[in-house]
Z-matrix of the N, CA and C atoms (Angstrom, degrees):
N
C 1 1.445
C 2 1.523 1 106.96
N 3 1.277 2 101.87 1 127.53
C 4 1.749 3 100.94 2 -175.35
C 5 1.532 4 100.85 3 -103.22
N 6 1.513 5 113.85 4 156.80
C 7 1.430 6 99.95 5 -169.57
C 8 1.697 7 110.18 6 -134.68
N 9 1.189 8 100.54 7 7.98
C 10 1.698 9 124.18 8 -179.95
C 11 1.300 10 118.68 9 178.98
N 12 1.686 11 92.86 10 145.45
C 13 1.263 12 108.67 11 -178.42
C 14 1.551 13 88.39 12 -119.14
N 15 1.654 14 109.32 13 164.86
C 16 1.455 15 111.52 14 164.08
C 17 1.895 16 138.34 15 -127.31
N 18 1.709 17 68.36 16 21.99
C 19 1.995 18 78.31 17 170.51
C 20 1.389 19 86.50 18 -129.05
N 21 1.430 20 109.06 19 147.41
C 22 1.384 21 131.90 20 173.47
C 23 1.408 22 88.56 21 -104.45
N 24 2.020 23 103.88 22 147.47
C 25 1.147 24 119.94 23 -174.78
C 26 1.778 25 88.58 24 -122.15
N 27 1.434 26 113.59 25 145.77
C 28 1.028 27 127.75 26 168.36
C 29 1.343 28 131.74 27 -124.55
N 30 1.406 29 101.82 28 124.80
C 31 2.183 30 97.10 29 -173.97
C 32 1.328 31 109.64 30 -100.02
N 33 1.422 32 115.71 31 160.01
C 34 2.026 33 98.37 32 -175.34
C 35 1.603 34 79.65 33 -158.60
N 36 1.362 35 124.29 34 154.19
C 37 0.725 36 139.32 35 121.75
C 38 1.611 37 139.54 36 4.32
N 39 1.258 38 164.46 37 162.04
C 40 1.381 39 133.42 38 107.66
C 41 1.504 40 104.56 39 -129.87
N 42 0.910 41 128.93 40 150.72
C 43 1.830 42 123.51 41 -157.87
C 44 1.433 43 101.42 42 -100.47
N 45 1.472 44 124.39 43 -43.45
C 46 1.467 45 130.28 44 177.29
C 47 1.764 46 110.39 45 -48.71
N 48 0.895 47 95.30 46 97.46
C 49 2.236 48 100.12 47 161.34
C 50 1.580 49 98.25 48 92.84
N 51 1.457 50 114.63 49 11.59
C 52 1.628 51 113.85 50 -166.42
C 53 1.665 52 129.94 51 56.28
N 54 1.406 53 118.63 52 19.75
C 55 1.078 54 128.00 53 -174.38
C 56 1.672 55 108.63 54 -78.00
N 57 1.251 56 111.79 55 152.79
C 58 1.789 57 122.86 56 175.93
C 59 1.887 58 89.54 57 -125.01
N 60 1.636 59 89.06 58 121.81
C 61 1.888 60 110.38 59 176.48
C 62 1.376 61 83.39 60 -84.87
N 63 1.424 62 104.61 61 172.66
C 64 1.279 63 139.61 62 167.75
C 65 1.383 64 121.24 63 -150.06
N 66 1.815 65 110.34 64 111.07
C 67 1.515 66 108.64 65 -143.42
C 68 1.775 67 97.31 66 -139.09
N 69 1.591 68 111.73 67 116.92
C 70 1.461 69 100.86 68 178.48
C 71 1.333 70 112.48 69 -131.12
N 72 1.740 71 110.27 70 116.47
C 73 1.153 72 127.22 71 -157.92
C 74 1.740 73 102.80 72 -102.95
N 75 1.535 74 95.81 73 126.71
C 76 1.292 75 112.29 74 -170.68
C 77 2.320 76 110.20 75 -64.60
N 78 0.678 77 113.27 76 128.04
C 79 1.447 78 117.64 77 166.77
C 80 1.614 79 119.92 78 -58.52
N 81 0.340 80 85.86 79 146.74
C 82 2.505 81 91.79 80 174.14
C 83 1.492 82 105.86 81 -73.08
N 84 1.250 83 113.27 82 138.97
C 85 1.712 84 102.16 83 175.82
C 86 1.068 85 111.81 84 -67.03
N 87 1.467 86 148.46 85 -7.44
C 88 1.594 87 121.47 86 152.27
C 89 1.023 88 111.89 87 -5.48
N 90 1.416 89 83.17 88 -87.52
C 91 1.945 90 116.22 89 -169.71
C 92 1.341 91 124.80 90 -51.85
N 93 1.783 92 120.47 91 -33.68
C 94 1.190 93 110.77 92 -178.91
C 95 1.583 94 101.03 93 -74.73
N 96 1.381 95 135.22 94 -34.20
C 97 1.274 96 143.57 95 -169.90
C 98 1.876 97 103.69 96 -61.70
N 99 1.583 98 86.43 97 -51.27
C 100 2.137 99 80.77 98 -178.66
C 101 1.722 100 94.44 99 -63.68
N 102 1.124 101 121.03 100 -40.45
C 103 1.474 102 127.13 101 -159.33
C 104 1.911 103 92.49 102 -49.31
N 105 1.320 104 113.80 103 -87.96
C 106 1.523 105 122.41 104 169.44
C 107 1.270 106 121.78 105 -14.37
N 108 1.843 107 110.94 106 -56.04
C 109 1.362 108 98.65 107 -169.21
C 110 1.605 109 125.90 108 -82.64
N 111 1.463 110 96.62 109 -0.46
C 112 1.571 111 132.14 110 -173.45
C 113 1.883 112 94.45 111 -75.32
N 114 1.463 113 112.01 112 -59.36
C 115 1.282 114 115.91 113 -172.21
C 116 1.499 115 102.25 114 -54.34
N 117 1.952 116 114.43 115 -71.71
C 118 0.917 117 119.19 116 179.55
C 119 1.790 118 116.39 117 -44.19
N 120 0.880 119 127.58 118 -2.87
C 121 1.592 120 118.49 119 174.99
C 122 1.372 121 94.61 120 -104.45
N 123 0.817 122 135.99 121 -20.58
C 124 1.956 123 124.51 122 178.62
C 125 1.369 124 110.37 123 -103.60
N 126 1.345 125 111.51 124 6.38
C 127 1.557 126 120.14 125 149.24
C 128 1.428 127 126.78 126 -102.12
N 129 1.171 128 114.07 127 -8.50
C 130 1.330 129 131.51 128 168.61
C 131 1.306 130 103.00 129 -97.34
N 132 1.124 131 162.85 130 43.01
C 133 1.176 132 159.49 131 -129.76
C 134 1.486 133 109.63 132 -179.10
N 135 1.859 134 89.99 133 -64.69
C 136 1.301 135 110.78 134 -173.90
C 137 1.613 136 105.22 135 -77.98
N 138 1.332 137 124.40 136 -34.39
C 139 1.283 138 122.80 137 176.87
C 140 1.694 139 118.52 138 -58.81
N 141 1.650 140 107.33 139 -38.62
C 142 1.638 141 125.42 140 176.08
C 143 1.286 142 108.82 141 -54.93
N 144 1.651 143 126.70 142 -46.91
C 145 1.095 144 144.69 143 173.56
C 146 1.382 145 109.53 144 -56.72
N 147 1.601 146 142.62 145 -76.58
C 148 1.281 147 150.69 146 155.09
C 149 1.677 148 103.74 147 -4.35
N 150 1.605 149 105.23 148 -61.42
C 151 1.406 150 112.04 149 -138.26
C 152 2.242 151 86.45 150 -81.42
N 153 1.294 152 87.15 151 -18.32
C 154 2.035 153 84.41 152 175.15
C 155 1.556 154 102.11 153 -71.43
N 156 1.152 155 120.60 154 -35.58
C 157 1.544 156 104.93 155 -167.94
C 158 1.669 157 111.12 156 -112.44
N 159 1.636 158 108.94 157 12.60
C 160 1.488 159 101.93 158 147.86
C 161 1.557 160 129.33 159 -98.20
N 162 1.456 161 103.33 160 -162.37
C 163 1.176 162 112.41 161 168.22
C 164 1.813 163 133.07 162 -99.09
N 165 1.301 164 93.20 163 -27.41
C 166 1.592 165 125.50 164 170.07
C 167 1.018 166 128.61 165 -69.44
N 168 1.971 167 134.69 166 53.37
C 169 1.169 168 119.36 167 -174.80
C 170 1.251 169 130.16 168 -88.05
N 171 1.698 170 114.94 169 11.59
C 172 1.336 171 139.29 170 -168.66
C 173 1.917 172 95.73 171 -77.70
N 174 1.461 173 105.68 172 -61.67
C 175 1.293 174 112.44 173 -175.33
C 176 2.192 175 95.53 174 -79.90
N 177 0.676 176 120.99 175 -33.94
C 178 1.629 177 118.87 176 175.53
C 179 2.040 178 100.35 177 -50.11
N 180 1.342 179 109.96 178 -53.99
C 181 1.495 180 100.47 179 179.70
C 182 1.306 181 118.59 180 -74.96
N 183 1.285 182 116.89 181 -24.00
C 184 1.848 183 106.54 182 173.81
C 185 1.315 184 95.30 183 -74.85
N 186 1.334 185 139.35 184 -55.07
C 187 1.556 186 125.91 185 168.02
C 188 1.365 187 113.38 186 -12.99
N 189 1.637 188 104.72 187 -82.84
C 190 1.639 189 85.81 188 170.11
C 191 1.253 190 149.24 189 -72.76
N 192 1.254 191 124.51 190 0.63
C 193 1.116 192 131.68 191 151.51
C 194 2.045 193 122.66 192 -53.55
N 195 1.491 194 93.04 193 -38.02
C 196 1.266 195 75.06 194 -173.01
C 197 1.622 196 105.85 195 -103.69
N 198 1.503 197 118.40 196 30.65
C 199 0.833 198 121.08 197 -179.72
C 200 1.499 199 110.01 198 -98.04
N 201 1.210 200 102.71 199 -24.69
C 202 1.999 201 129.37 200 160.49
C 203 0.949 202 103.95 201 -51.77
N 204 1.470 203 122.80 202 -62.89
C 205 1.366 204 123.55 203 -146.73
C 206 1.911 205 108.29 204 -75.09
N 207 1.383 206 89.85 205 -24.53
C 208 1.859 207 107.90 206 -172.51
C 209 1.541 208 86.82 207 -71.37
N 210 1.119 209 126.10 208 -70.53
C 211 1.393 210 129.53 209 174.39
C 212 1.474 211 121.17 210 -22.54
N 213 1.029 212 122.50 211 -42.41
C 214 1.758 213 140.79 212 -166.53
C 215 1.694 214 92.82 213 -91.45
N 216 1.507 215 103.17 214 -59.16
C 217 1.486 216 94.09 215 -164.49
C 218 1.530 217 117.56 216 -58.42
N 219 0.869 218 104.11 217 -46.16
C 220 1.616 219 126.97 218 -173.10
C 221 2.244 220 106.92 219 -56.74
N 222 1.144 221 117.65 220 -50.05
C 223 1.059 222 150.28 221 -134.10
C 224 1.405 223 82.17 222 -107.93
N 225 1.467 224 129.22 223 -48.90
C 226 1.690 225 117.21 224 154.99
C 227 1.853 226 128.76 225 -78.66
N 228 1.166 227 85.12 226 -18.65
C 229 1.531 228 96.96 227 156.40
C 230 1.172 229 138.80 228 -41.69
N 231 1.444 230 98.48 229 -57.56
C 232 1.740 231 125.75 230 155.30
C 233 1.168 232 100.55 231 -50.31
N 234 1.170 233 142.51 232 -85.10
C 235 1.079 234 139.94 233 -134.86
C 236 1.945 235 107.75 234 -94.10
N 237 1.122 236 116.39 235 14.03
C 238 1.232 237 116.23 236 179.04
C 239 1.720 238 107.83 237 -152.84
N 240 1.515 239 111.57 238 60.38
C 241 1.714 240 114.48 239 -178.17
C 242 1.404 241 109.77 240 -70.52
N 243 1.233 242 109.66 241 147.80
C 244 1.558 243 133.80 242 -167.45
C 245 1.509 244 110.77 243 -40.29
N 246 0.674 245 144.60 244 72.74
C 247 2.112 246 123.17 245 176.50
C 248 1.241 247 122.99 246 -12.82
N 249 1.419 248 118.65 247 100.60
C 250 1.587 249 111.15 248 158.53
C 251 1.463 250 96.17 249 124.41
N 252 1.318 251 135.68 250 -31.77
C 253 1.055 252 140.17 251 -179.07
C 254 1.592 253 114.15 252 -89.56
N 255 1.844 254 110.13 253 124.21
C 256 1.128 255 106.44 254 -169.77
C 257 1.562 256 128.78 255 -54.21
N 258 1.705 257 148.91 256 142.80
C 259 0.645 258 135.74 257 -154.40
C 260 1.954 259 117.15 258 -82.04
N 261 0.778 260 101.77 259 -18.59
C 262 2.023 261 113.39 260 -177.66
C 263 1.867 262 84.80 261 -81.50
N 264 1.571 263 131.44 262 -43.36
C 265 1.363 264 127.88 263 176.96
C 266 1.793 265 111.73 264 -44.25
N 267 1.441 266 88.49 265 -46.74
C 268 1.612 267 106.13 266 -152.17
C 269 1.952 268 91.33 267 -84.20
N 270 1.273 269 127.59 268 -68.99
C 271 1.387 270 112.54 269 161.67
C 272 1.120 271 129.36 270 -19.77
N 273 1.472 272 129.55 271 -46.94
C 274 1.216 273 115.75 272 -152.62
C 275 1.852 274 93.42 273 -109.97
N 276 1.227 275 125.04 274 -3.71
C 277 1.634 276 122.44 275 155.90
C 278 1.697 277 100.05 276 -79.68
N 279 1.292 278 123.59 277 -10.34
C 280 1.587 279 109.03 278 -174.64
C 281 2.004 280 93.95 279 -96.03
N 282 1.208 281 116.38 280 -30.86
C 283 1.437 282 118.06 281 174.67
C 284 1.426 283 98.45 282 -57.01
N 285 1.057 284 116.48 283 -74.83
C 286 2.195 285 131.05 284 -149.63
C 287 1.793 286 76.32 285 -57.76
N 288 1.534 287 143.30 286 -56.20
C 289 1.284 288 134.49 287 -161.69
C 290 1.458 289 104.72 288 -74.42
N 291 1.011 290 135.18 289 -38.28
C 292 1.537 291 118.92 290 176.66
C 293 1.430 292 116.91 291 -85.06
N 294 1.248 293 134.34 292 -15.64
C 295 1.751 294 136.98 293 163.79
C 296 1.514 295 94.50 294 -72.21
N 297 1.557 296 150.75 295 -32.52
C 298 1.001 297 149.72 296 -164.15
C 299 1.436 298 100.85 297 -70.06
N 300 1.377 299 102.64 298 -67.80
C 301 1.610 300 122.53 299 -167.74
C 302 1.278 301 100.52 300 -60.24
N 303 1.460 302 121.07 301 -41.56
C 304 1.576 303 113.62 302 -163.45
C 305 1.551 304 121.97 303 -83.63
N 306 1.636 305 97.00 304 -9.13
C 307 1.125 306 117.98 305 165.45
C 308 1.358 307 126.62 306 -55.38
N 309 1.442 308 100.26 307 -48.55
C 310 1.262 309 118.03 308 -164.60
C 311 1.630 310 100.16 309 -79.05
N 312 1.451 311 116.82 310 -56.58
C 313 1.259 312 103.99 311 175.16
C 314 1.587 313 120.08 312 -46.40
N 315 1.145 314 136.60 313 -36.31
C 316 1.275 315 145.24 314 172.51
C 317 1.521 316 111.76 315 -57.41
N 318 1.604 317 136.42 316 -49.35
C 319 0.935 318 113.47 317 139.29
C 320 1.213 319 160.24 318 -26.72
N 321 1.597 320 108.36 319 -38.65
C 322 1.201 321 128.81 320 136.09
C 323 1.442 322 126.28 321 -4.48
N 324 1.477 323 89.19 322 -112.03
C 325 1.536 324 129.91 323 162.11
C 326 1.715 325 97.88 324 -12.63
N 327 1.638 326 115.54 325 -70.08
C 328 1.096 327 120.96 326 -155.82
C 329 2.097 328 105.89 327 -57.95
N 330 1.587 329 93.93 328 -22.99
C 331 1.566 330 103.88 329 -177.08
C 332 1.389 331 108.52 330 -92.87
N 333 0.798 332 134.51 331 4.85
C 334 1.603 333 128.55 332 157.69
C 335 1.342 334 153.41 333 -20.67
């Protein structure tokens, strides 16, 4: 279960020639940063929860561990983009890499 995304996509109208744009406006890292640590805490949450009603708390604590570490990495990510590489380039390889990863931890989780 994914529980955030952090670019809002926007549809509009445009009245000239009857055309429909398709327009997705990037957020400020504030927001992508609360956005992340927001996810990462309701995956940490949900993993704490899992790990009470299994048996496996060996693989339950590297879960959270690397659910930290996704948190940290990501979260300096933002705040330290690549040099030289355009920035809508560099966002949207930091989006496709954190739905990947967070995926996977969620798989996880779900195997518990």
């Amino acid at each position: 279960m994914l529980y955030g995304i952090f670019f809002v996509s926007l549809t509009f109208e445009i009245d000239k020639n009857n055309k429909t744009k398709e327009e997705t406006i990037m957020a400020n890292k504030r927001n992508l940063k609360r956005d992340i640590n927001l996810f990462c805490e309701n995956l940490f949450t949900e993993c704490v929860a899992a790990s009470l009603y299994g048996n496996n708390t060996d693989s339950a604590k590297a879960l959270l561990f690397s659910i930290i570490k996704l948190q940290t990495e990501f979260t300096c990510r933002i705040s330290h983009p690549e040099p030289g590489m355009p920035a809508k380039v560099y966002f949207k390889k930091l989006r496709e890499d954190f739905v990947s990863k967070a995926s996977e931890i969620i798989d996880q989780i779900n195997n518990l």
